[in-house]
Biotite code that builds the C-alpha atoms (Angstrom):
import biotite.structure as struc

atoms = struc.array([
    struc.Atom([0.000, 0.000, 0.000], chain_id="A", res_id=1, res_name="UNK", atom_name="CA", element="C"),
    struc.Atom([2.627, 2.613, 0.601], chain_id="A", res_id=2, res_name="UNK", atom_name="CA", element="C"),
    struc.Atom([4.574, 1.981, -2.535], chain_id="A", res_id=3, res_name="UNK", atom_name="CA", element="C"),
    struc.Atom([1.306, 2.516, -4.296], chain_id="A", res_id=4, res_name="UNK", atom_name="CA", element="C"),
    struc.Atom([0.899, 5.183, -2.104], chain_id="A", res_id=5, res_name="UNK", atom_name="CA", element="C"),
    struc.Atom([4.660, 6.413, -2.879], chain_id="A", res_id=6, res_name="UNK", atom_name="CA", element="C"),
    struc.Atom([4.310, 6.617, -6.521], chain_id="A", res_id=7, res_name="UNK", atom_name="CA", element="C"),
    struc.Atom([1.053, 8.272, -6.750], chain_id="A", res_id=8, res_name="UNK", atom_name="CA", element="C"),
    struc.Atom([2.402, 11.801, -4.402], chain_id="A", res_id=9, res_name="UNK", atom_name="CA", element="C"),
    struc.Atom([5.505, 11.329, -6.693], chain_id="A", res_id=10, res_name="UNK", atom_name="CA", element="C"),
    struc.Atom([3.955, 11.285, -10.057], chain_id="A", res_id=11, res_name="UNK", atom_name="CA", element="C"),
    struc.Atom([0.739, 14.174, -8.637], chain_id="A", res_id=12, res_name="UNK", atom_name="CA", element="C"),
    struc.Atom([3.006, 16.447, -6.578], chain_id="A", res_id=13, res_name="UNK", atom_name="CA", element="C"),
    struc.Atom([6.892, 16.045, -6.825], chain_id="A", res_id=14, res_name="UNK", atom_name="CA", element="C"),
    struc.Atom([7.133, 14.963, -10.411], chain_id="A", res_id=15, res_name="UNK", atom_name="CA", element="C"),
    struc.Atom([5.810, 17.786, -11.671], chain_id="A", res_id=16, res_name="UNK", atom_name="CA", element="C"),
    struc.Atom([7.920, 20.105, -9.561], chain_id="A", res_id=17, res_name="UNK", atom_name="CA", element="C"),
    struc.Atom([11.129, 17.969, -10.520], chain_id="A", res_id=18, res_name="UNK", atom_name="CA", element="C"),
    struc.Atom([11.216, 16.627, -7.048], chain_id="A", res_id=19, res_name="UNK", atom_name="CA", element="C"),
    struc.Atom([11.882, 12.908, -5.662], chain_id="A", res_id=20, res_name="UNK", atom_name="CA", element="C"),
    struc.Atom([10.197, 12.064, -2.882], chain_id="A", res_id=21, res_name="UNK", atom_name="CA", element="C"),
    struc.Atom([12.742, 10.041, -0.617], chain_id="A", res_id=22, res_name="UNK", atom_name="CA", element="C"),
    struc.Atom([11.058, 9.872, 2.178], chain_id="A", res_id=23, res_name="UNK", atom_name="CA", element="C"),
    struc.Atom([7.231, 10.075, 4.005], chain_id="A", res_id=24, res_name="UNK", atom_name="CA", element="C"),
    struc.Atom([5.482, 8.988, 6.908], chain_id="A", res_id=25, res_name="UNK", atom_name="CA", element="C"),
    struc.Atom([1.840, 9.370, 8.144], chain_id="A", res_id=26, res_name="UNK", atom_name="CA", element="C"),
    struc.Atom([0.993, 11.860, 10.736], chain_id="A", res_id=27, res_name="UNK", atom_name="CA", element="C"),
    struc.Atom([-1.817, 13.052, 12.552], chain_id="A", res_id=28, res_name="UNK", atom_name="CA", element="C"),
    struc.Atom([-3.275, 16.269, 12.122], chain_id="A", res_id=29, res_name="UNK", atom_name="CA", element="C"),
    struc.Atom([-6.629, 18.273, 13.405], chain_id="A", res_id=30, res_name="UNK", atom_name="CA", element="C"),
    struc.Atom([-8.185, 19.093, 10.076], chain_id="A", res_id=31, res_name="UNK", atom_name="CA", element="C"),
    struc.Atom([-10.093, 16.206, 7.862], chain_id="A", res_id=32, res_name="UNK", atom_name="CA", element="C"),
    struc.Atom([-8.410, 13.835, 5.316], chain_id="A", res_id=33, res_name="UNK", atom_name="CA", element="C"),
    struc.Atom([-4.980, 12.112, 5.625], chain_id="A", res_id=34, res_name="UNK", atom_name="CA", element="C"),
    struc.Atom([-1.978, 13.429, 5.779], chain_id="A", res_id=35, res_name="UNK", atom_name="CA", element="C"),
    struc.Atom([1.949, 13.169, 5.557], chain_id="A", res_id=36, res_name="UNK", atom_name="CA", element="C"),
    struc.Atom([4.921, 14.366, 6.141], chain_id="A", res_id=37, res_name="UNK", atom_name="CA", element="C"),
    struc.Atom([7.649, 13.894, 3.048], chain_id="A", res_id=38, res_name="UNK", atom_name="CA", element="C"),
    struc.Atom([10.881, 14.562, 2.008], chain_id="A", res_id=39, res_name="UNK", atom_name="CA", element="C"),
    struc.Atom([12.074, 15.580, -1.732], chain_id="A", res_id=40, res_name="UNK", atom_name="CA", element="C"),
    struc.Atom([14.941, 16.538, -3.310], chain_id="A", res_id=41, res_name="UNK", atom_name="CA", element="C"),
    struc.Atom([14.931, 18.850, -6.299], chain_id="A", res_id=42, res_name="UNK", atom_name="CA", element="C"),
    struc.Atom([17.377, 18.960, -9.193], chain_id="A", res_id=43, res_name="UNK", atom_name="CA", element="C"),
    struc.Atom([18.805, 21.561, -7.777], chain_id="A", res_id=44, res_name="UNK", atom_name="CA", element="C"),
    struc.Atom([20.118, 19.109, -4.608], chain_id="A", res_id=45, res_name="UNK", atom_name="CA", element="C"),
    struc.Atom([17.164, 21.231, -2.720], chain_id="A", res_id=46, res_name="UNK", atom_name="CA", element="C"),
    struc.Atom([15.960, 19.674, -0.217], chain_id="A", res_id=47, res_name="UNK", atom_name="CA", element="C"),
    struc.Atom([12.472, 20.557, 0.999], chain_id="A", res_id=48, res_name="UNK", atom_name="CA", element="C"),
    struc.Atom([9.789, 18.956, 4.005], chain_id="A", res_id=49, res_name="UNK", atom_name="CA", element="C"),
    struc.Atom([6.291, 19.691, 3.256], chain_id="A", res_id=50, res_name="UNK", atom_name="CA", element="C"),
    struc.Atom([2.983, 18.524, 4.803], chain_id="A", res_id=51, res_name="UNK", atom_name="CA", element="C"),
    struc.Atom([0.474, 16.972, 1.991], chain_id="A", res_id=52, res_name="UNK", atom_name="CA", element="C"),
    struc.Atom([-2.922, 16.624, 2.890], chain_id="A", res_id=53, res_name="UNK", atom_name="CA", element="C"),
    struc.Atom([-4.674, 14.154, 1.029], chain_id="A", res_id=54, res_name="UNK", atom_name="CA", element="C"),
    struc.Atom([-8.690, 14.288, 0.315], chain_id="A", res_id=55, res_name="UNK", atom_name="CA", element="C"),
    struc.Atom([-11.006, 12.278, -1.568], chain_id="A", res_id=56, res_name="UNK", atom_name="CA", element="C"),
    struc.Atom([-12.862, 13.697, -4.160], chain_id="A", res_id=57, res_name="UNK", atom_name="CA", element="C"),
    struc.Atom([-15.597, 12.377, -7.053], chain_id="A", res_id=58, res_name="UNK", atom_name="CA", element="C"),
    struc.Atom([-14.126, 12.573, -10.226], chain_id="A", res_id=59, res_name="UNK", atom_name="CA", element="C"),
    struc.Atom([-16.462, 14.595, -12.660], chain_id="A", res_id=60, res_name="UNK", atom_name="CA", element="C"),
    struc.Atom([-16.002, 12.107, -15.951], chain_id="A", res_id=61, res_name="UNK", atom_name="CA", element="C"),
    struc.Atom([-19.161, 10.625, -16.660], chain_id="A", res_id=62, res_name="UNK", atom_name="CA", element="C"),
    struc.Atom([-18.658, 7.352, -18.416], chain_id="A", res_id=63, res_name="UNK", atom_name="CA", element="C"),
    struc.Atom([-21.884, 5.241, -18.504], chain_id="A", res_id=64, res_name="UNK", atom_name="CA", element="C"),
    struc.Atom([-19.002, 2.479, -18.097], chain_id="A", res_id=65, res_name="UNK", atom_name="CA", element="C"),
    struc.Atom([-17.365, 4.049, -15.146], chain_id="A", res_id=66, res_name="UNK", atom_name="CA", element="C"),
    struc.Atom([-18.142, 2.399, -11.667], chain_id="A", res_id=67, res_name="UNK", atom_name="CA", element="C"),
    struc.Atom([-18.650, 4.110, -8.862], chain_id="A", res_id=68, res_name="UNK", atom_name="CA", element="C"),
    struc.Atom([-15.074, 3.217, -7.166], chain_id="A", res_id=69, res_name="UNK", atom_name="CA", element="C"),
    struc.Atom([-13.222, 4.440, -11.033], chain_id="A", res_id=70, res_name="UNK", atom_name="CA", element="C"),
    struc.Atom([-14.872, 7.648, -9.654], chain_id="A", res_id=71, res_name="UNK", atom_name="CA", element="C"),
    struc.Atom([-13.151, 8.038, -6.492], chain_id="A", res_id=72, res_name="UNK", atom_name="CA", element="C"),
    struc.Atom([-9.459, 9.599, -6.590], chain_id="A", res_id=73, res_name="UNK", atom_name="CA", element="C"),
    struc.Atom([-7.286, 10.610, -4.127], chain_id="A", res_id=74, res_name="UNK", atom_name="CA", element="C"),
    struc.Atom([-6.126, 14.600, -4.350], chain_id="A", res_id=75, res_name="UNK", atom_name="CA", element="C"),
    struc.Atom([-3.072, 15.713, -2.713], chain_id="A", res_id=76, res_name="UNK", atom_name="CA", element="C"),
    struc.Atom([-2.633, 19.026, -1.852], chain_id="A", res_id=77, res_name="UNK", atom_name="CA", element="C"),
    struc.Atom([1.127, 20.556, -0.163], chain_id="A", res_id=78, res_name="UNK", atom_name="CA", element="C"),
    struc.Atom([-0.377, 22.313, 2.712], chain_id="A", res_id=79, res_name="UNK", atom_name="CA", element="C"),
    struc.Atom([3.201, 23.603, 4.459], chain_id="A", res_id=80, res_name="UNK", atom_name="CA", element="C"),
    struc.Atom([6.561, 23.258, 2.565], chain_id="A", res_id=81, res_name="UNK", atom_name="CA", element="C"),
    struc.Atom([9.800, 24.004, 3.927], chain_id="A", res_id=82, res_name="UNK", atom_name="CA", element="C"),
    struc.Atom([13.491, 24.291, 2.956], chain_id="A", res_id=83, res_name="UNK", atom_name="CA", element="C"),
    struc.Atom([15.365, 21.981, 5.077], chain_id="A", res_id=84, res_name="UNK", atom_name="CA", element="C"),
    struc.Atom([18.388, 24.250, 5.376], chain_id="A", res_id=85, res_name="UNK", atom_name="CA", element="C"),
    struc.Atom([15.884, 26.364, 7.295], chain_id="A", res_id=86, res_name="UNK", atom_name="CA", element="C"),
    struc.Atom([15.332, 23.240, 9.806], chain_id="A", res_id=87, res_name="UNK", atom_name="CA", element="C"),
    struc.Atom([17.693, 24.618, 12.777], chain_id="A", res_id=88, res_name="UNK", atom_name="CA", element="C"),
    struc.Atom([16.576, 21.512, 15.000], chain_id="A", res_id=89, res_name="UNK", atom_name="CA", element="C"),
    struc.Atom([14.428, 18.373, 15.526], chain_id="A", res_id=90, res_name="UNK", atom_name="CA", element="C"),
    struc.Atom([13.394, 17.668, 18.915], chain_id="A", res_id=91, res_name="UNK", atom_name="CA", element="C"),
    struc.Atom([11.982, 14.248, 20.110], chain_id="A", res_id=92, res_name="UNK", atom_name="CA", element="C"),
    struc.Atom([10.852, 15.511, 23.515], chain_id="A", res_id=93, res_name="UNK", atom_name="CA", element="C"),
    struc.Atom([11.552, 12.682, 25.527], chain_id="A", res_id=94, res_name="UNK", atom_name="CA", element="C"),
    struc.Atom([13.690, 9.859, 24.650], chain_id="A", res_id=95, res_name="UNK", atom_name="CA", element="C"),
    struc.Atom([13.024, 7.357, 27.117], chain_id="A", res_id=96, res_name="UNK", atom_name="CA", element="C"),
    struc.Atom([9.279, 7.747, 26.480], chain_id="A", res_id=97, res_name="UNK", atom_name="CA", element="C"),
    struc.Atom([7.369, 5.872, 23.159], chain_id="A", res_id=98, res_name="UNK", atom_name="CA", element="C"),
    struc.Atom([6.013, 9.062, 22.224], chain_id="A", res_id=99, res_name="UNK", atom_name="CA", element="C"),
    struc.Atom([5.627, 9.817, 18.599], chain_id="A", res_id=100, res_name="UNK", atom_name="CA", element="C"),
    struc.Atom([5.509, 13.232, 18.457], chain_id="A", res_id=101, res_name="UNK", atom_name="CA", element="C"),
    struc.Atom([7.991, 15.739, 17.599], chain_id="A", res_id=102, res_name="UNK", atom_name="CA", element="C"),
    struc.Atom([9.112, 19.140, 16.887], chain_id="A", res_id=103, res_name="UNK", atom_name="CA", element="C"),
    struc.Atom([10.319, 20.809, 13.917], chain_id="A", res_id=104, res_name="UNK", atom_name="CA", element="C"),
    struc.Atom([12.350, 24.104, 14.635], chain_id="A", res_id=105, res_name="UNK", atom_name="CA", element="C"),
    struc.Atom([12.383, 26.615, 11.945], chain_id="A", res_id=106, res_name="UNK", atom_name="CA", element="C"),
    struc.Atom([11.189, 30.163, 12.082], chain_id="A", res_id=107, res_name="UNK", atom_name="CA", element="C"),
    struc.Atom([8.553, 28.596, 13.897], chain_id="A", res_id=108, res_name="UNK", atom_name="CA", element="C"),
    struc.Atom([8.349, 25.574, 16.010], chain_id="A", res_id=109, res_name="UNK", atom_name="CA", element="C"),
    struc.Atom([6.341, 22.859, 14.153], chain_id="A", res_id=110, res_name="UNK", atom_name="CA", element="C"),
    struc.Atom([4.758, 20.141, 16.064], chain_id="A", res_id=111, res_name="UNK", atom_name="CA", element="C"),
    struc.Atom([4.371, 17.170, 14.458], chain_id="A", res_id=112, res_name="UNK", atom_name="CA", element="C"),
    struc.Atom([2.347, 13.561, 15.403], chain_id="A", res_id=113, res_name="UNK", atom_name="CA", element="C"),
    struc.Atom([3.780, 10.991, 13.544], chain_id="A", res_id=114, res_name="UNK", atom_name="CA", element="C"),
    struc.Atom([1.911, 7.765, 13.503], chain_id="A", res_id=115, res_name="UNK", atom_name="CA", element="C"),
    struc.Atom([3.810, 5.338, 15.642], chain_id="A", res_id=116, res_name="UNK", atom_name="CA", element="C"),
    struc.Atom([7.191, 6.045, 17.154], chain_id="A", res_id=117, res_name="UNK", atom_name="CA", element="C"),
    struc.Atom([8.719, 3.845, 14.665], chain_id="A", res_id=118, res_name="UNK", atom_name="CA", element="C"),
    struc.Atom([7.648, 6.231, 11.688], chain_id="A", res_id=119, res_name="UNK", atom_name="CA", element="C"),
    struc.Atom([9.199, 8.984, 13.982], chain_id="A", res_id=120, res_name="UNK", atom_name="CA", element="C"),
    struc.Atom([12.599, 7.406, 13.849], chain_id="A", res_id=121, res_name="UNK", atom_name="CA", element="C"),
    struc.Atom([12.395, 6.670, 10.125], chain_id="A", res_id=122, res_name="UNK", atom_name="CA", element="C"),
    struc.Atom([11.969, 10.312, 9.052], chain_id="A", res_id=123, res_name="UNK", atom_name="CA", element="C"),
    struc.Atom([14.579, 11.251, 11.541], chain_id="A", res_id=124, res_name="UNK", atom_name="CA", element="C"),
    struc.Atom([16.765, 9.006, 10.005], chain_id="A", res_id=125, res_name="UNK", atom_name="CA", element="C"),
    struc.Atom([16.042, 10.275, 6.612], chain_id="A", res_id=126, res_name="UNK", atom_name="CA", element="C"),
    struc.Atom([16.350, 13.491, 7.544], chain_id="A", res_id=127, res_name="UNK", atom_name="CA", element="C"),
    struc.Atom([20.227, 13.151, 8.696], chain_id="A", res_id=128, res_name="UNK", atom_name="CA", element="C"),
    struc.Atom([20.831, 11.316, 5.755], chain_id="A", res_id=129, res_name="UNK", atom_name="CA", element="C"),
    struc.Atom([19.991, 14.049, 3.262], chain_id="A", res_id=130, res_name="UNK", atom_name="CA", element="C"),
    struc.Atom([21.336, 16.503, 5.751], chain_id="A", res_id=131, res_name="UNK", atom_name="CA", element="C"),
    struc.Atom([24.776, 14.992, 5.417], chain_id="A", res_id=132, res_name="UNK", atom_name="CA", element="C"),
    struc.Atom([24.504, 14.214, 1.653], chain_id="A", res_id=133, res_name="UNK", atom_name="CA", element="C"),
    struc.Atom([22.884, 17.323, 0.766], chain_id="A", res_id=134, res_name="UNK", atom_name="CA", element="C"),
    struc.Atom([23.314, 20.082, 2.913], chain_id="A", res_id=135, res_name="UNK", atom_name="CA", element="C"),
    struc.Atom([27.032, 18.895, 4.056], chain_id="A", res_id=136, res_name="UNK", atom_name="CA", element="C"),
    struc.Atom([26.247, 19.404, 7.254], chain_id="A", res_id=137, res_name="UNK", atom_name="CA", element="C"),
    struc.Atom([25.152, 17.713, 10.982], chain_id="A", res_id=138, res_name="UNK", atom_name="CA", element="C"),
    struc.Atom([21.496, 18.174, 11.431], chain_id="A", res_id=139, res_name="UNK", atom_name="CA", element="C"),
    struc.Atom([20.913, 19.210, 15.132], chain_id="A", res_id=140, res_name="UNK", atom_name="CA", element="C"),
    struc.Atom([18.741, 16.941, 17.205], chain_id="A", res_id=141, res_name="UNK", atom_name="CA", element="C"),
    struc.Atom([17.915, 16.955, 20.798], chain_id="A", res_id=142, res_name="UNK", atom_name="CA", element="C"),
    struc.Atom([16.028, 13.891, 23.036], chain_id="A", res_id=143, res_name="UNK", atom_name="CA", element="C"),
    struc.Atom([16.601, 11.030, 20.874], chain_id="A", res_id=144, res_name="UNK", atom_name="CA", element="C"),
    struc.Atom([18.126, 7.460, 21.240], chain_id="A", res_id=145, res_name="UNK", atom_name="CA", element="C"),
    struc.Atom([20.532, 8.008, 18.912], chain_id="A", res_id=146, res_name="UNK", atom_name="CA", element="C"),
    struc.Atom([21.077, 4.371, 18.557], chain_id="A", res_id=147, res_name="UNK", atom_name="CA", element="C"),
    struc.Atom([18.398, 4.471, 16.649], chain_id="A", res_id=148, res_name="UNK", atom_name="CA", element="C"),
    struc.Atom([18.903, 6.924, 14.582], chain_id="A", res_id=149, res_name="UNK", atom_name="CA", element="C"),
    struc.Atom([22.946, 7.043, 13.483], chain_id="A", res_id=150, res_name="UNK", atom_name="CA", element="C"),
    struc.Atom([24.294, 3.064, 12.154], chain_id="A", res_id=151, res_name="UNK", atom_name="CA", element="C"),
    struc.Atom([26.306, 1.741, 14.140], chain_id="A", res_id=152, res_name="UNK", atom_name="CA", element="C"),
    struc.Atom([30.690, 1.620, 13.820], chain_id="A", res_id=153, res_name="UNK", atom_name="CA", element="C"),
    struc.Atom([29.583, -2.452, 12.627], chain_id="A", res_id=154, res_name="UNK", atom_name="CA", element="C"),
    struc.Atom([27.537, -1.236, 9.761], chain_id="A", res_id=155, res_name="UNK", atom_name="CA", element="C"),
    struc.Atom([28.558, 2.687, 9.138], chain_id="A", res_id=156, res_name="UNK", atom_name="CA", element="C"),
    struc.Atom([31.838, 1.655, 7.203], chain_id="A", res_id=157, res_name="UNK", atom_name="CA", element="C"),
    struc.Atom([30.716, -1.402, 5.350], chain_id="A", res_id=158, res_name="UNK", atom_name="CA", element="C"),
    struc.Atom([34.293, -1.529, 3.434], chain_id="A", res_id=159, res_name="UNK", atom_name="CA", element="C"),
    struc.Atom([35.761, -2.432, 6.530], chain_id="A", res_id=160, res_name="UNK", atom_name="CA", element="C"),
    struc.Atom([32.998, -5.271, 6.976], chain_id="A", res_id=161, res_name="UNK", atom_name="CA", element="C"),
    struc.Atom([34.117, -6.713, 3.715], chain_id="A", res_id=162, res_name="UNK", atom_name="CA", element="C"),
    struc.Atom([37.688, -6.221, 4.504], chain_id="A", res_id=163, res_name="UNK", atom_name="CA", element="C"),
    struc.Atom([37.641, -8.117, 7.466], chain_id="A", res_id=164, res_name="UNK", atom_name="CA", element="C"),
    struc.Atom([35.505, -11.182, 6.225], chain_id="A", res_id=165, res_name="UNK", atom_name="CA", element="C"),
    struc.Atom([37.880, -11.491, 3.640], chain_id="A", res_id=166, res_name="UNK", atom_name="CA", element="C"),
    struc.Atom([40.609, -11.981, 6.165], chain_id="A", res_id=167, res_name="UNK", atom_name="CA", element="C"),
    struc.Atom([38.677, -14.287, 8.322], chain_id="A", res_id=168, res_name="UNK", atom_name="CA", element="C"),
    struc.Atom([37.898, -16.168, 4.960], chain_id="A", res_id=169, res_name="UNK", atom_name="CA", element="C"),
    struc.Atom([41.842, -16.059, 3.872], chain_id="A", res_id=170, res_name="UNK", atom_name="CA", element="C"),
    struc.Atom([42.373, -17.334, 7.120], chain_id="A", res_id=171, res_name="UNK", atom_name="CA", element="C"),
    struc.Atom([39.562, -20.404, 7.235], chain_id="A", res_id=172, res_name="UNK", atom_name="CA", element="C"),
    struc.Atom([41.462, -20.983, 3.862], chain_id="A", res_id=173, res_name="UNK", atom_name="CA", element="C"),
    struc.Atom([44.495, -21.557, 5.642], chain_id="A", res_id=174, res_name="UNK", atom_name="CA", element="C"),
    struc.Atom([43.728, -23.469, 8.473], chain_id="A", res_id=175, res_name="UNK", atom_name="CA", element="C"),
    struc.Atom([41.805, -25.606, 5.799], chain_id="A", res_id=176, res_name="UNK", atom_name="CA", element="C"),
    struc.Atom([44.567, -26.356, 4.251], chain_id="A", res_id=177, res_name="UNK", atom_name="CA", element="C"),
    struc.Atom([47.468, -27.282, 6.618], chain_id="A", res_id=178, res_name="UNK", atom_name="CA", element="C"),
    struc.Atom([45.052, -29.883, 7.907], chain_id="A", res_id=179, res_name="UNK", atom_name="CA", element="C"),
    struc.Atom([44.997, -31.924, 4.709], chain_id="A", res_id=180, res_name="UNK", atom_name="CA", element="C"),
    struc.Atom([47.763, -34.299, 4.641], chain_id="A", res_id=181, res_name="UNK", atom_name="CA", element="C"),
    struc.Atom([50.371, -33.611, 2.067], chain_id="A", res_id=182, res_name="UNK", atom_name="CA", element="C"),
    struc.Atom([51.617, -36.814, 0.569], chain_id="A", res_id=183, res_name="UNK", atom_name="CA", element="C"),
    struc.Atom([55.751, -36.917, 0.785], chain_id="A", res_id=184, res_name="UNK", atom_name="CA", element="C"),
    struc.Atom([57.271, -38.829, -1.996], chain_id="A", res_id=185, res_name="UNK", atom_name="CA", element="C"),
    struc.Atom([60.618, -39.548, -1.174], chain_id="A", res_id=186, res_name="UNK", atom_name="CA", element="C"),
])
């Protein structure tokens, strides 16, 4: 459902715009309809946060042929859009508490409801990533478990992984070998 989901907001909203949407998670807002929170990068290497609020409408084609479900779309509408080099800080409130909310600092402080806590730490997580890529620089964040957030040292350098099993596997070669008797011919 969300990669349906995905490509529809890409090929309505970012497309359009010359966006990709990298990231987007549900969130809970006051006014009707759905909504989400989403990530896209431009051409440019702009990266921008914006709230889309999704609505049904009734489409107004009138095929005799059409059912009543063909008639139905989803329309997504950017309600708030922001530049993320404008995003001075995220703040999860309270670490140590399952809480999915959290706040957006730019001008203004945005608070935002995310679904579940885990959709919370995937936009974080996205949003450091295209920090670092995009904007070269450390996004600020205050009250998270940054375990979650930042990879590990295991899986943050993955040539070293590879490195490494390749010397363990040199090595199991090795061993493998001075165990099989050698025949001596005299």
């Amino acid at each position: 459902m969300s990669s349906l989901l995905r490509e529809e907001m890409q090929r309505v909203l970012f497309r359009p715009e010359k966006h990709r949407l990298v990231e987007f998670i549900e969130i809970e807002e006051l006014s009707r309809g759905r909504h989400f929170l989403c990530v896209s990068v431009g051409k440019n290497k702009v990266v921008q946060l914006c709230i889309v609020q999704c609505h049904v409408s009734l489409s107004s084609k009138s095929k005799k042929s059409q059912t009543k479900r063909s008639s139905i779309q989803d329309c997504y509408r950017k309600a708030e859009v922001w530049s993320l080099q404008d995003l001075t800080l995220v703040d999860g409130r309270d670490p140590d508490v399952d809480d999915p909310c959290f706040l957006l600092h730019f001008d203004k402080v945005r608070s935002v409801t995310a679904v579940s806590s885990s959709a919370k730490y995937t936009m974080v997580r996205a949003l450091v990533a295209v920090s670092d890529r995009y904007c070269q620089r450390t996004l600020p964040l205050r009250n998270f478990d940054c375990a979650y957030i930042k990879p590990t040292t295991f899986y943050s350098n993955r040539g070293d992984c590879v490195v490494l099993s390749q010397i363990c596997l040199y090595a199991c070669n090795l061993v493998c070998l001075s165990m099989c008797p050698v025949p001596l011919d005299s």
